[in-house]
C-alpha positions in Angstrom: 45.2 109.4 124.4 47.7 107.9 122.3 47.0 104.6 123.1 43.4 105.2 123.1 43.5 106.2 119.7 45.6 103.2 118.3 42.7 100.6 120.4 39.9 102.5 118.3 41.2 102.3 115.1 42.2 99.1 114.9 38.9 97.8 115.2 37.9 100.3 112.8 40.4 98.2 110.3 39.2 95.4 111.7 35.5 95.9 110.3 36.4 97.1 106.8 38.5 94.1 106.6 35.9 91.8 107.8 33.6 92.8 104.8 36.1 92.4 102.4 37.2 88.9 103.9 33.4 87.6 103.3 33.9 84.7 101.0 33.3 85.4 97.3 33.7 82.1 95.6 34.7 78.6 96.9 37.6 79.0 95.5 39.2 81.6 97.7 37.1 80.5 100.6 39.4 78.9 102.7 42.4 81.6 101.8 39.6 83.9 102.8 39.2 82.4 106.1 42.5 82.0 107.2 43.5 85.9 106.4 40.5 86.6 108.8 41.5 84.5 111.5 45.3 85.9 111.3 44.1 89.5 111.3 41.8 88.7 114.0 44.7 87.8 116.0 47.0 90.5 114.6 44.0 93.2 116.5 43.9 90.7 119.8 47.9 91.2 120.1 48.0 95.1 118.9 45.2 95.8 121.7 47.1 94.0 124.3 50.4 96.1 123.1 52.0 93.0 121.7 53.2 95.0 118.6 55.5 92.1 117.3 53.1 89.4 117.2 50.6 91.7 115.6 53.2 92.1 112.8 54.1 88.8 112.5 50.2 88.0 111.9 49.2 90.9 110.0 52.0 90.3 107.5 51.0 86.6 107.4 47.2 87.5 106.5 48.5 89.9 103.7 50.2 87.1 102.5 47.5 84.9 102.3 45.3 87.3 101.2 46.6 90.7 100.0 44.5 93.7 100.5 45.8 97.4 100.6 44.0 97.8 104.2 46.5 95.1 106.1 49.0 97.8 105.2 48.2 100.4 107.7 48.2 97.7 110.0 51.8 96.6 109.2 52.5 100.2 109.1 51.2 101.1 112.3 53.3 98.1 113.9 56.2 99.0 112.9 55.6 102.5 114.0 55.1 101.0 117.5 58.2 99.3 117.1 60.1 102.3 116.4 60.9 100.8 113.1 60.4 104.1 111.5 62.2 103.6 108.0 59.7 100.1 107.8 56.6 102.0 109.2 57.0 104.8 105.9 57.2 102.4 103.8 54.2 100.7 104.1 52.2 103.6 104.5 53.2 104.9 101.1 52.4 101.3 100.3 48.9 101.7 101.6 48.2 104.8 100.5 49.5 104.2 97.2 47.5 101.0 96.6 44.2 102.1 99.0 44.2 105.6 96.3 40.4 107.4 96.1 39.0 104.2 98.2 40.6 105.2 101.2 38.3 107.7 103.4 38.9 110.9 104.5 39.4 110.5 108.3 41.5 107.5 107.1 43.8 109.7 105.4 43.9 112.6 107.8 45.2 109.8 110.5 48.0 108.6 108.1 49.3 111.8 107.5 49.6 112.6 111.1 51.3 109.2 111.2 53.5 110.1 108.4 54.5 113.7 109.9 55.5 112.3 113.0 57.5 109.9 111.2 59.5 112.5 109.2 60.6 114.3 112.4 62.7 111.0 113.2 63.9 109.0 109.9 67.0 110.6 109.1 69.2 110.5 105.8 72.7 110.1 104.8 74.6 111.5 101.4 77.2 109.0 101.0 79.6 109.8 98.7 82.8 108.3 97.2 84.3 110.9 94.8 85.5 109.6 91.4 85.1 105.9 92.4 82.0 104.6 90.9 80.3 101.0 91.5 81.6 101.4 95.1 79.3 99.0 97.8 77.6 101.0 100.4 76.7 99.4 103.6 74.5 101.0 106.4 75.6 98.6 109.1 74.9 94.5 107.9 72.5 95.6 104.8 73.4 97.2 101.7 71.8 100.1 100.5 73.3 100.3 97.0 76.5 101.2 94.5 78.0 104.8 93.7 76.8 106.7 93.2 73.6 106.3 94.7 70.4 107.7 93.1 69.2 109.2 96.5 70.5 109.4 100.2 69.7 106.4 102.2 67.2 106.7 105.0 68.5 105.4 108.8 66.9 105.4 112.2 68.8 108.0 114.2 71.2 107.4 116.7 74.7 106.1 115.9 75.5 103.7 112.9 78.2 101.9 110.7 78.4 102.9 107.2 81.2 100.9 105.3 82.7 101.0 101.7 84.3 98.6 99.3 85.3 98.4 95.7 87.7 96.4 93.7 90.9 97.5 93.8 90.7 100.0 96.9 91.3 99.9 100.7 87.6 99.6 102.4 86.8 101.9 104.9 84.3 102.6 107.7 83.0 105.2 109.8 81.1 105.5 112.8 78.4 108.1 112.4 76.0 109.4 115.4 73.3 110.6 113.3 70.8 113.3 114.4 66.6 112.9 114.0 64.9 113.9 111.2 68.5 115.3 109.3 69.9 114.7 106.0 73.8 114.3 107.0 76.7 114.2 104.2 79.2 111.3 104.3 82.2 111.6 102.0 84.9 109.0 101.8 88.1 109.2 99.6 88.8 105.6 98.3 92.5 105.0 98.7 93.9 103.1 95.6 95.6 99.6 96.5 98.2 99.2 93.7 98.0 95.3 92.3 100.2 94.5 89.3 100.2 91.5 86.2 102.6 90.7 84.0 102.1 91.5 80.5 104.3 90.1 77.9 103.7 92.2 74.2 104.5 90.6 71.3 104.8 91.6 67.4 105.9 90.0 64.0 106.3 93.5 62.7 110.1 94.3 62.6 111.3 97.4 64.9 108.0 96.9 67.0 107.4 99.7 69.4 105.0 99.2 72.2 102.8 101.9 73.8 100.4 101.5 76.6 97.4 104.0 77.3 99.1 106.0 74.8 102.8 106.5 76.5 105.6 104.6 74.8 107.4 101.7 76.6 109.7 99.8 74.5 111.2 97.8 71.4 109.0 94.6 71.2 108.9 92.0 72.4 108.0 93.7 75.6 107.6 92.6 79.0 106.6 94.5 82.7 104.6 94.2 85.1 101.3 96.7 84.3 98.7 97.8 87.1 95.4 95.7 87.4 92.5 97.2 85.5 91.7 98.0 81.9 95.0 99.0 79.2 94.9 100.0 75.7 98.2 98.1 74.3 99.1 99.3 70.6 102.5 98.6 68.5 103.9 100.7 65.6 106.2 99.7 62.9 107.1 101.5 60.1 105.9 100.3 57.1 102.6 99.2 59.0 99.5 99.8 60.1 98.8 101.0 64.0 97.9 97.4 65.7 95.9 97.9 69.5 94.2 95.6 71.5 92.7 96.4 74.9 93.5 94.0 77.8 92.1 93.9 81.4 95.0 92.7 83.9 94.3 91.1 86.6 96.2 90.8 90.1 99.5 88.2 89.6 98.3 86.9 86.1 101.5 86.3 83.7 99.9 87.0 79.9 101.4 86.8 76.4 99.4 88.9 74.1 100.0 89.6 70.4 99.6 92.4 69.0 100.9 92.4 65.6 100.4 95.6 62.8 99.7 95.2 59.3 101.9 95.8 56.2 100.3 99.1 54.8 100.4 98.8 51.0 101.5 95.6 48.9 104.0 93.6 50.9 107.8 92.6 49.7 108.7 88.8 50.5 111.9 87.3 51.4 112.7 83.8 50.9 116.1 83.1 52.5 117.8 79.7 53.7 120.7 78.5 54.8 122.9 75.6 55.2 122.3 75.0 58.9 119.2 73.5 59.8 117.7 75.6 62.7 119.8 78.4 62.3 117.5 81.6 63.5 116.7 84.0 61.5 116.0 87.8 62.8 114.8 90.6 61.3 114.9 94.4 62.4 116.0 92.4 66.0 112.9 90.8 65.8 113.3 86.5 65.5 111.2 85.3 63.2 111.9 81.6 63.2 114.4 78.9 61.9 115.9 77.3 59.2 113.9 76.1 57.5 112.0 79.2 57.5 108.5 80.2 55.6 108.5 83.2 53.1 108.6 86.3 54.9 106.5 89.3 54.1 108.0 92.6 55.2 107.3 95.9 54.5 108.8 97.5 51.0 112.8 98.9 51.8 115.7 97.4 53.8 115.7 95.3 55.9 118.3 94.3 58.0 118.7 90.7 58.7 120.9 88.5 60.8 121.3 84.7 60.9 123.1 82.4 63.2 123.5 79.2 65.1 125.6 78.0 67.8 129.4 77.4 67.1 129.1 79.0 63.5 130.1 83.0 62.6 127.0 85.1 62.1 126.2 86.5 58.9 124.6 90.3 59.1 123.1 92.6 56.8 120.5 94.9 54.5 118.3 93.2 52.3 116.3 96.0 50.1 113.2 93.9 49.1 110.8 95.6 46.9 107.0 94.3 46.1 106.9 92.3 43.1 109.2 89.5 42.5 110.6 87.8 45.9 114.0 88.0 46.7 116.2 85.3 47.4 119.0 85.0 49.2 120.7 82.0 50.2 124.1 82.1 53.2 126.4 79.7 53.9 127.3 80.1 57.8 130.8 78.7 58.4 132.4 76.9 61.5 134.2 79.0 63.9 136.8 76.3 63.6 137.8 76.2 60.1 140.9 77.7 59.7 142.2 80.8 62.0 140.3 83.9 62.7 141.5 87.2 60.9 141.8 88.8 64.1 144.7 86.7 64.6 146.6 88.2 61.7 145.0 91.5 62.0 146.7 91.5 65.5 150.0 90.4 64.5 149.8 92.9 61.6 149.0 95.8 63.5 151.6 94.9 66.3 154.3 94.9 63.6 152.9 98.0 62.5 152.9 100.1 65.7 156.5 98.7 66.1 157.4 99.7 63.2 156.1 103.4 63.9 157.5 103.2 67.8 161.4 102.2 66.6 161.5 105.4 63.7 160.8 107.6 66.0 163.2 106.7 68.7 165.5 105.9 66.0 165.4 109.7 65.3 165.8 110.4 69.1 168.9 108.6 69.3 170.7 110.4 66.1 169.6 113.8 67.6 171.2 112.4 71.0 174.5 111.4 69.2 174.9 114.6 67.5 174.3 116.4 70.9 176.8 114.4 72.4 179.3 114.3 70.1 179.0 118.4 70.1 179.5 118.4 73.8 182.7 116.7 73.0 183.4 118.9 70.4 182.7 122.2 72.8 184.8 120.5 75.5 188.2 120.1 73.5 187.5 123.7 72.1 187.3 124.9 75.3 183.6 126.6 75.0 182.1 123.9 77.6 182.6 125.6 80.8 182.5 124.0 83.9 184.6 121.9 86.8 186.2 118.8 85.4 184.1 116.3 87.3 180.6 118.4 85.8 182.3 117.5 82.2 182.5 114.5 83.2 178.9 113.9 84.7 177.4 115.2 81.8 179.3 113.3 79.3 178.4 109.7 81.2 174.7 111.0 81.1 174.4 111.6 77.6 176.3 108.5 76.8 173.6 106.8 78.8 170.7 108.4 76.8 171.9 107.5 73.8 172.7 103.8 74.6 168.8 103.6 76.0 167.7 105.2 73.1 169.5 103.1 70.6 168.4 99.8 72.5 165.1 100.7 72.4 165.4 100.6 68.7 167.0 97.8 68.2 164.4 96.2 70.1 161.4 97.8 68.7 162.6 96.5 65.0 163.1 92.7 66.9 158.9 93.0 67.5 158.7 95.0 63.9 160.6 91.4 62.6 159.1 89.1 64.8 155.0 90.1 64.5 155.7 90.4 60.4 156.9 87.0 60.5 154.2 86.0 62.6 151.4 87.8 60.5 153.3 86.5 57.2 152.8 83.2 58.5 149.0 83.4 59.4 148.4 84.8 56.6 148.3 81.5 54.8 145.4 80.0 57.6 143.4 82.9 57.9 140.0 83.0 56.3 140.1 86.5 54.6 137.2 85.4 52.1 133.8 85.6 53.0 131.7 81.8 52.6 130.2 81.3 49.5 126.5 82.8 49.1 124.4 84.0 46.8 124.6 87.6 48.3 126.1 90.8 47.4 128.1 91.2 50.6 131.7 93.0 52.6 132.8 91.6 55.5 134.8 93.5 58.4 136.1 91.6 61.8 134.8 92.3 64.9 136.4 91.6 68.0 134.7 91.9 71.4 135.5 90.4 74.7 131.9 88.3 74.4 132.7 87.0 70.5 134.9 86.9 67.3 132.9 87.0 64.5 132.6 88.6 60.8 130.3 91.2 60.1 128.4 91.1 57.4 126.9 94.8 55.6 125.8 95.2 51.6 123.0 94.8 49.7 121.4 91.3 49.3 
């Protein structure tokens, strides 16, 4: 009966179509034409049960010429075909475009069609949780990006559906899906960490670096970050909050400066020395080289350092206030003029220790002669009891003490002698005065296993 009913209303089709195919104008004559030759065909090859060549000519005739009532041809083809999904869609398609000109018995056969239809399309709620802008795939075609407005329709039976979105694992699953159901499908997106480096650099003296709000360093910093979007921001004090928002991407290496503003009226510094290319920090933070611009800081101190290679350092506060610049000129000094002051210092402070070591065993010793000459006292008197040959031990042993002890003196005061010479004698090459500048500064030596050098604290 089935079939029966698909032979009778084709031709039915066929005779609506063939009074809207009669030509019109000359214009559209021969488009006209060749739309009623293809749907001529497309009945010949629906009739004989040849549903794929009636597609294929229907669709070409609605191409030619469209008209809403190819449509339910297409729609009917696709039904036979078991194309299910296809077949819905262009019955919507025709009823949608055929509206109040399509007849009643018309209808009443397309919404048996339709019912039939919804017992077999099925649906799948495909989810991805948090991820959005994830690709959806229903085996080779993609049916959108999370999350989607609606589930996606599928013929039933089994099917792929696949995800994939930047900077997760893509997964798969194998679904047998049931007729006429709406299934959910949830996948949870496992994060693939990718990294850049990210290098953040500030001006601003005693830079601190924060990224999506959690603090990570003393600029200039440098680490590697996770890809996506960061909000990079560095604090000073004395200056305004600086940000900057960067998106990382996987194995880049990036430089980005993010330097603050001074809040308020700034202080400058004009400083120079006498060694071309000396650098020139500030809070820890190198600001460039002899010769050097102005710099304007913040209002306060600000501790400064300068140096070059084979010269002593010089270190200290500046206090700069806004109005007037301050200047300040050093005059760094070659390691090898003249003798370090730890030299001396060392020699000095051996004698000292010396010094301290041979009074106190001086002392020792007099308390061990009057102890022994006691015992010898006590042993003539009688009061020392004891075998002859104990007397004796114990005589010979504090005679021994107080030899060591008295030796050990006399040494100690040879080294008390011989570092004061020494340190007397440095004295006169040692550079105890700091170089000439124009600063306000006190120097103290410092002496580390990596340097010798002069440190340098005051005001400027």
């Amino acid at each position: 009966m089935r079939a029966i009913h698909g032979r009778l209303c084709v031709p039915f089709a066929f005779l609506a179509f063939l009074a809207w195919a009669a030509p019109v104008s000359a214009v559209d004559d021969e488009a006209k034409q060749e739309a009623k030759e293809r749907f001529s065909k497309g009945v010949e090859f629906f009739n004989a049960s040849e549903y794929g060549a009636a597609l294929a000519e229907f669709h070409w005739a609605f191409e030619v010429s469209p008209h809403y009532m190819v449509l339910y041809n297409i729609a009917r083809c696709y039904a036979r075909l078991n194309k299910h999904i296809e077949a819905m869609k262009y019955f919507e398609q025709y009823l949608e475009e055929g509206g109040t000109k399509i007849g009643k018995k018309r209808l009443k056969e397309v919404e048996v069609e339709m019912s039939a239809l919804v017992k077999i399309i099925a649906y799948l709620d495909i989810t991805t949780g948090d991820v959005k802008g994830a690709t959806i795939k229903v085996g080779e075609k993609v049916a959108g990006h999370t999350p989607l407005a609606q589930p996606v329709a599928v013929e039933p039976g089994p099917v792929t559906v696949s995800v994939d979105a930047d900077g997760y694992r893509s997964e798969s699953k194998e679904i047998v899906v049931p007729a006429g159901k709406t299934l959910p499908v949830s996948f949870e997106l496992v994060w693939i960490v990718k990294f850049g480096t990210i290098e953040v650099a500030s001006e601003a003296p005693k830079s601190v670096v924060y990224m999506d709000g959690k603090e990570m360093g003393k600029a200039p910093w440098k680490g590697k970050v996770k890809t996506g979007t960061h909000l990079f921001e560095v604090k000073a004090k004395g200056y305004t909050t600086a940000s900057k928002e960067v998106v990382v991407e996987e194995d880049e290496v990036r430089t980005i400066d993010v330097t603050p503003v001074i809040l308020g009226e700034p202080a400058r510094l004009i400083l120079d020395a006498n060694v071309e290319g000396a650098a020139v920090f500030v809070e820890g933070i190198k600001m460039g080289a002899i010769p050097i611009k102005p710099l304007d800081l913040p209002p306060g101190p600000s501790h400064v350092i300068v140096k070059a290679d084979g010269y002593i350092p010089f270190e200290g506060d500046i206090q700069l206030t806004t109005g007037e610049p301050v200047h300040a000129e050093v005059k760094l000094v070659n390691e090898k003029t003249g003798v370090h002051p730890g030299w001396f210092w060392t020699a000095a402070s051996l004698a000292v220790a010396a010094g301290i070591g041979a009074g106190v065993t001086g002392i020792f010793a007099l308390q061990k002669q009057d102890e022994y000459d006691k015992f010898l006292k006590d042993t003539a008197a009688g009061v020392e009891a004891g075998s002859e040959a104990d007397l004796v031990a114990k005589e010979k042993r504090l005679g021994d003490e107080g030899k060591t002890l008295a030796l050990t003196t006399d040494v100690l005061w040879g080294v008390v002698g011989a570092m004061g010479v020494t340190a007397l004698t440095l004295a006169f090459f040692t550079r105890f005065k700091p170089p000439e500048s124009r600063v306000n500064i006190a120097l103290e030596p410092v002496i580390t296993p990596e340097l010798a050098a002069v440190a340098m604290s005051g005001t400027f």
